[in-house]
N, C-alpha and C positions, 0 to 999 in steps of 0.2 A: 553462567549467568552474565547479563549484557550492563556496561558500565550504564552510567546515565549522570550527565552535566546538566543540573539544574533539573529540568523537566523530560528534555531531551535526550531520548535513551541512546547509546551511542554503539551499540551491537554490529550495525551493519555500516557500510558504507555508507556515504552520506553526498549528495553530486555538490562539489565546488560551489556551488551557485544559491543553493538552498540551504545551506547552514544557517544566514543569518534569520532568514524567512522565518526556519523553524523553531529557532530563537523568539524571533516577536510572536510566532503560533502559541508557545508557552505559554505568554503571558495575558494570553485571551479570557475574557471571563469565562470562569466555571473547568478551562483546561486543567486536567491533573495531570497526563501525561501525554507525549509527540513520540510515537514510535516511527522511525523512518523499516520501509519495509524493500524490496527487492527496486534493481535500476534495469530497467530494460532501452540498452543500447537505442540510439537512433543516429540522426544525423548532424548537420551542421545546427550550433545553436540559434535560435531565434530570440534569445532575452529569454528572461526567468517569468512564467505564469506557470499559473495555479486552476485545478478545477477541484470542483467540490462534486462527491463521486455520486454518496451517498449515506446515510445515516449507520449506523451499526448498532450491538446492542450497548457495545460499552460507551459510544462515540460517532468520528465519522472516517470514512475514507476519502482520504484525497489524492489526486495526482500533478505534481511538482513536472513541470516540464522544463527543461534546457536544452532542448536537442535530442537529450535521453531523456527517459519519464523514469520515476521514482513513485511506488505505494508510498502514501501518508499515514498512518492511523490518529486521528485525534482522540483520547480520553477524555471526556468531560461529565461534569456531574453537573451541569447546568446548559441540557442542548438545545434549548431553545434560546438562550443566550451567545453562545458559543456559536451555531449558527448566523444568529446576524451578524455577528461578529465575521465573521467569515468572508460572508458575502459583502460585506462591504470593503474590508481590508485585502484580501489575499489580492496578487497581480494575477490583474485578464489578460488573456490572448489578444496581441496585439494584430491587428488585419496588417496581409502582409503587402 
């Protein structure tokens, strides 16, 4: 069974970069819980954004970018709150 700090479940690796992100994701309205999910390798970083994937039935999936991308899963019991929360807080892709 996978530890979990505060809201954030702590099973897997977690990228350097997005620890604190998914820290403040925790504390979104309606989040119950932030499972970080698989890192798939990439290249040189570009700064830490976020995209918002898509809905789930528990929550949502996001992907945490730094160079390498990271699965998100967001739990929430309030997603249409948690959504605009989302989209307004999480960091954009910055034009390069």
């Amino acid at each position: 069974m996978g530890y979990r700090q505060q809201k954030v479940k702590k099973e897997h690796s977690i990228l350097a970069q997005g620890k604190p992100l998914l820290e403040e994701i925790a504390k979104a309205p309606g989040v119950t819980r932030v499972i970080p999910g698989r890192i798939k390798a990439g290249h040189a970083s570009r700064g830490l954004y976020c995209t918002l994937q898509y809905r789930t039935e528990a929550g949502f999936k996001l992907l945490m970018h730094t160079g390498s991308t990271q699965e998100v899963f967001v739990v929430s019991d309030r997603p249409d709150e948690t959504e605009a929360w989302l989209r307004e807080h999480l960091p954009q892709q910055r034009p390069e």
